[in-house]
C-alpha positions in Angstrom: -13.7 -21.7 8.8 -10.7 -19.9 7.2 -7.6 -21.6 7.6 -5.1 -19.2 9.8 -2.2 -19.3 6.7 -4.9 -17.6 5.2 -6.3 -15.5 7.6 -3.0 -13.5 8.2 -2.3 -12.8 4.4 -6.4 -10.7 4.5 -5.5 -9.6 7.6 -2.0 -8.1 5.8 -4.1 -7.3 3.1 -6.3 -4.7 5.4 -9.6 -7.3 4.6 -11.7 -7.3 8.0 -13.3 -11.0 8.5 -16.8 -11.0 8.9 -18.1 -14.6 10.7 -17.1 -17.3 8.9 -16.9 -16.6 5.7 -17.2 -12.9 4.4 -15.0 -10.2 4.9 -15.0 -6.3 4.0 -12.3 -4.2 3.0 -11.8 -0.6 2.3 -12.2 0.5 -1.4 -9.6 3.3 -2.5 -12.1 4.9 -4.2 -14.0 5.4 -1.0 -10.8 6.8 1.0 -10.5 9.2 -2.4 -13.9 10.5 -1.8 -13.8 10.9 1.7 -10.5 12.9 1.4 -12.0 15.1 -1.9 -9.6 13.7 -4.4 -11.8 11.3 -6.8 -15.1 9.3 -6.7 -15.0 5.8 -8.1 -16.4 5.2 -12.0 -19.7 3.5 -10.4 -20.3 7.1 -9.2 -20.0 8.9 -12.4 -22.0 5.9 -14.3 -24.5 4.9 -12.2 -25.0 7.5 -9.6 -24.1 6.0 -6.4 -21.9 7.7 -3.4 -18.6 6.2 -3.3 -18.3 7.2 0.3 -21.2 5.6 1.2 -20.0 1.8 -0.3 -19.6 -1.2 1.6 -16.9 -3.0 -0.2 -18.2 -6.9 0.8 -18.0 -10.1 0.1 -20.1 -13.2 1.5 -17.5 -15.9 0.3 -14.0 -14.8 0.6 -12.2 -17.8 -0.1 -14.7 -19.6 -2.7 -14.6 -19.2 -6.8 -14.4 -21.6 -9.5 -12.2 -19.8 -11.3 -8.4 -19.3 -11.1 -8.5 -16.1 -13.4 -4.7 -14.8 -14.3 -5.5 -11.4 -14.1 -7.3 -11.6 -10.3 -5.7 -9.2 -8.2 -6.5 -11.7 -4.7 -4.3 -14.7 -4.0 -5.5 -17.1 -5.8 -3.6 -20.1 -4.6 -5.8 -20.0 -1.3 -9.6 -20.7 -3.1 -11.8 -23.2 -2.5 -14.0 -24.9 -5.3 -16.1 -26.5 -2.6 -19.5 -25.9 -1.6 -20.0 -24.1 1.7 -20.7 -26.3 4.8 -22.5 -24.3 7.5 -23.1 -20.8 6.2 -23.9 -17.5 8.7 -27.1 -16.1 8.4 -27.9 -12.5 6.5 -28.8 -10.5 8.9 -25.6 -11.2 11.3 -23.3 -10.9 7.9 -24.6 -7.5 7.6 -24.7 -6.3 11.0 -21.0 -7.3 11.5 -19.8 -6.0 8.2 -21.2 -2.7 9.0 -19.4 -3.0 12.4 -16.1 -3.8 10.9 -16.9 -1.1 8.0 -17.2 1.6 10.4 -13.8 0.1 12.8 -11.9 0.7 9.4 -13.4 4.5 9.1 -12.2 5.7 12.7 -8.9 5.9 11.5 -9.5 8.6 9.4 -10.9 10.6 12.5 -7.4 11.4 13.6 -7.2 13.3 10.2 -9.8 15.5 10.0 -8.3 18.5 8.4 -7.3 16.0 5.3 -11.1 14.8 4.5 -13.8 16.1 4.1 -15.4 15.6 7.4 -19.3 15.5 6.1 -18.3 12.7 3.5 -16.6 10.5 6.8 -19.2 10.7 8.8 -22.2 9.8 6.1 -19.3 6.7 5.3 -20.5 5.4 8.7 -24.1 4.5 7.4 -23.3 3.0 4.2 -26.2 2.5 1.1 -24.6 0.4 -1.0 -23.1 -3.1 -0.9 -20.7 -4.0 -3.4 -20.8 -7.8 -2.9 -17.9 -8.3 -5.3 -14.7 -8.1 -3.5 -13.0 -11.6 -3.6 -14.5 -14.9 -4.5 -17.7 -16.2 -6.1 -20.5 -14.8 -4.6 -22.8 -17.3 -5.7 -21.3 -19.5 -3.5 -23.2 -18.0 -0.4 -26.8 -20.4 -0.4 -28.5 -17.5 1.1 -27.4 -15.0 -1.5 -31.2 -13.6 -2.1 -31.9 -13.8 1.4 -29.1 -11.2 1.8 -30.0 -9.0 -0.9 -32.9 -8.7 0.6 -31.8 -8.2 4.1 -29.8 -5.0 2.4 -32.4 -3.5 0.5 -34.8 -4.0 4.0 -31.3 -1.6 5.2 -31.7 1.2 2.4 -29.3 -0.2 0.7 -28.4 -0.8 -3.0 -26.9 -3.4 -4.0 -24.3 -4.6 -7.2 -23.6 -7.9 -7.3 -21.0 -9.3 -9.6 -20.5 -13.0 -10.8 -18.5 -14.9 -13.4 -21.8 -16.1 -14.7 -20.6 -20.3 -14.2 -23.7 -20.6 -11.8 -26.6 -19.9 -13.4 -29.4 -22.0 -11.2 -28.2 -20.0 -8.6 -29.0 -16.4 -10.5 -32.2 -17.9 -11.8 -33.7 -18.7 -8.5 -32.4 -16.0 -6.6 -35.5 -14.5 -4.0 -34.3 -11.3 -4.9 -32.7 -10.0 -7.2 -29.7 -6.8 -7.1 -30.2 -3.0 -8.0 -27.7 -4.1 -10.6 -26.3 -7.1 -11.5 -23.1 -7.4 -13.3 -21.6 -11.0 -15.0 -18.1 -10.9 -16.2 -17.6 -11.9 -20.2 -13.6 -12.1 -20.4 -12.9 -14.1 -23.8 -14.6 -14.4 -27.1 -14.4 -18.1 -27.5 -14.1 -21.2 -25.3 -10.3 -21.6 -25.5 -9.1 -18.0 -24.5 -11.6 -18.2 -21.6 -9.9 -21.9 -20.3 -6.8 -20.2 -20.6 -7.1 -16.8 -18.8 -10.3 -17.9 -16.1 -8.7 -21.1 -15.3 -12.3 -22.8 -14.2 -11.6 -25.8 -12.1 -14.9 -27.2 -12.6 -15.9 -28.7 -16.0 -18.6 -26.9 -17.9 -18.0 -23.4 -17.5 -18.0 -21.9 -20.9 -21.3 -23.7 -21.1 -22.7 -22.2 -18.0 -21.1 -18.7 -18.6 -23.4 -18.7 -22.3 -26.2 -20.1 -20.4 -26.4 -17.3 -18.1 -25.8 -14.9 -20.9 -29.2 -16.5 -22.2 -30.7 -15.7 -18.7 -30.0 -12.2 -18.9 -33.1 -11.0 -20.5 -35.5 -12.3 -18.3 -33.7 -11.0 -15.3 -36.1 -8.1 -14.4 -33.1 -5.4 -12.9 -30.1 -3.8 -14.6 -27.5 -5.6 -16.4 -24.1 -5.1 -16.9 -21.5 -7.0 -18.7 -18.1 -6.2 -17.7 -15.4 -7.2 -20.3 -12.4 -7.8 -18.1 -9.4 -6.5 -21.3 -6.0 -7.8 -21.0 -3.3 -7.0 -23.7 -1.8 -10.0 -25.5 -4.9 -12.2 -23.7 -8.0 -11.8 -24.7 -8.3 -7.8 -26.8 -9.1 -9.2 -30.0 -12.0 -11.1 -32.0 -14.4 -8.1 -31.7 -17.3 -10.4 -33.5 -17.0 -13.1 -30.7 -17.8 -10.2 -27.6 -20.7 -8.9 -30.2 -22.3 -12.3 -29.9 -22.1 -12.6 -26.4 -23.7 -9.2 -25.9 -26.3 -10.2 -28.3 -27.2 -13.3 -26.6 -27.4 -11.5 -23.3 -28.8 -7.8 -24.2 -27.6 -6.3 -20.8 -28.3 -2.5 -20.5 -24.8 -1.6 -20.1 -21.1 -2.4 -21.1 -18.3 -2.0 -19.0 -14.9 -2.4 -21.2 -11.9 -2.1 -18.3 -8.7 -2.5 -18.8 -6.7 -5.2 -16.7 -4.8 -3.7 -13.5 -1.1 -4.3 -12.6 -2.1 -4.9 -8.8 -1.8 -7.6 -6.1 -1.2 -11.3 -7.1 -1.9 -10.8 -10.6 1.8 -9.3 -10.4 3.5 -13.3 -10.4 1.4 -14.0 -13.1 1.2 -11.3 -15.5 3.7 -8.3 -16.6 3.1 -4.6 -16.5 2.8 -5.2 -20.6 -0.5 -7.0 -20.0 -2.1 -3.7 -18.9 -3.9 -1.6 -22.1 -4.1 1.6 -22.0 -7.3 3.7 -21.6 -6.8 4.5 -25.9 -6.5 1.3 -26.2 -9.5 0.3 -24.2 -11.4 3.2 -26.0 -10.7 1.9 -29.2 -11.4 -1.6 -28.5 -14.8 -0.3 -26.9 -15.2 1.9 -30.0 -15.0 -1.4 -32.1 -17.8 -2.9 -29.9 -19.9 -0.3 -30.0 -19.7 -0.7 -34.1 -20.5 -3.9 -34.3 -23.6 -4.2 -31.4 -25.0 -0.9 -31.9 -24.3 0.1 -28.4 -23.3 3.9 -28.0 -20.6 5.1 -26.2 -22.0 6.3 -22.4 -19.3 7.3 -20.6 -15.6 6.6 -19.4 -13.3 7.7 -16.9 -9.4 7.2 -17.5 -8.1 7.0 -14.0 -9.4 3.7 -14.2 -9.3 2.6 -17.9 -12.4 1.9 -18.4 -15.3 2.8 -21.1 -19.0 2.3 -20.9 -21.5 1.1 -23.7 -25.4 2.0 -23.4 -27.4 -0.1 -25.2 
């Protein structure tokens, strides 16, 4: 069970609680698209409807990491493993519930959306189980997959890669499955994930080694942060190496949320700059530039 102090602050936050521990919130790429303005980067990559995403998480409040660029509150994870856990098919049901509680408050606005887009958001097709926490937390992580795709839906699921038996014996596995790579080396990764379990460089590299026999899409996403972690571009090319995703997500750091007491508005590259440093990348591993989109700094590689 959440703990109330914490409760309050998602509840501030506009997160809806789902059971006992998962919670959705409201993307603002999905308000964008209902109201016309912008679609979110996934869109223009990968081809999905931004209206139609269910922003989710199964593990709100669990992560191993204290990362100093995380946007969420980071004083208020858990390291534990879960006690009793909710079952899939209630997580979904009550996610989309609380999903669709968030839309009605765009019915009083009509003549500012786009009214066709707001009512397809009510039947999302797409989880994005990545919104706070560890994911791999949730026992019953490829039981949910599952339960979505038996929904229509798609699903990305993203993970900081420090649990690898977990992505190895998943049941099933996601449309796409992302695994953060934020430092070249061992000691820039202690000092900007701030893992509170020992091991995790080594786990990180030894789901990096999993990659390729992971039959779905693969993304890594390098997490850039100026000052912290843009350099060493040899270092990234041997990660990639080692895990051969399909794709390369280069995004610059955001000046958002809790990551506001921790870093400065200096930290946050530019898109050139995250262009260039993708640019570098794509050099040195052969990967060719795919796309970008520069309302949200970020670049994408194509192997």
């Amino acid at each position: 069970m959440l703990e109330d102090e914490f409760k309050k602050l998602l509840l501030k936050q506009h997160y809806k609680l789902v059971g006992n521990h998962s919670a959705v919130k409201l993307c603002g790429w999905t308000k964008k698209s209902i109201k016309g303005v912008g679609v979110c980067y996934k869109e223009k990559f990968y081809g999905i409807d931004c209206h139609r995403c269910l922003q989710f998480t199964p593990s709100v409040e669990y992560c191993n990491h204290r990362c100093v660029y995380c946007w969420r509150n980071i004083e208020h994870t858990k390291s534990s493993e879960m006690g009793m856990v909710d079952e899939p098919s209630e997580i979904i049901e009550e996610a989309e519930r609380k999903h669709r509680l968030i839309l009605t408050g765009f019915g009083g606005i009509l003549d500012d959306i786009n009214e066709s887009r707001w009512r397809q958001a009510h039947q999302p097709n797409q989880a994005a189980i990545s919104l706070a926490g560890e994911p791999t937390y949730y026992p019953n992580l490829g039981e949910l997959i599952s339960e979505f795709g038996k929904r229509g839906y798609t699903t990305y699921l993203v993970s900081n890669g420090t649990r690898p038996k977990m992505l190895e014996c998943l049941s099933k596995l996601p449309t796409q499955l992302y695994v953060s790579v934020d430092a070249p080396d061992e000691k820039t990764y202690k000092g900007l994930c701030q893992p509170v379990v020992g091991g995790g460089w080594s786990k990180l590299n030894e789901s990096l080694s999993l990659f390729p026999s992971l039959d779905t899409r693969k993304v890594l996403r390098l997490t850039l942060v100026e000052g912290l972690n843009i350099f060493d571009v040899k270092g990234y090319a041997k990660l990639i190496e080692k895990a051969s995703p399909d794709f390369v997500e280069a995004k610059a750091y955001m000046f958002i949320g809790g990551s506001r007491h921790r870093l400065s508005l200096d930290n946050m590259p530019s898109h050139a700059r995250v262009r260039e440093f993708a640019e570098e990348i794509s050099r040195e591993t052969g990967y060719a530039l795919a796309g970008e989109q520069r309302e949200s700094r970020v670049v994408l590689l194509e192997k």
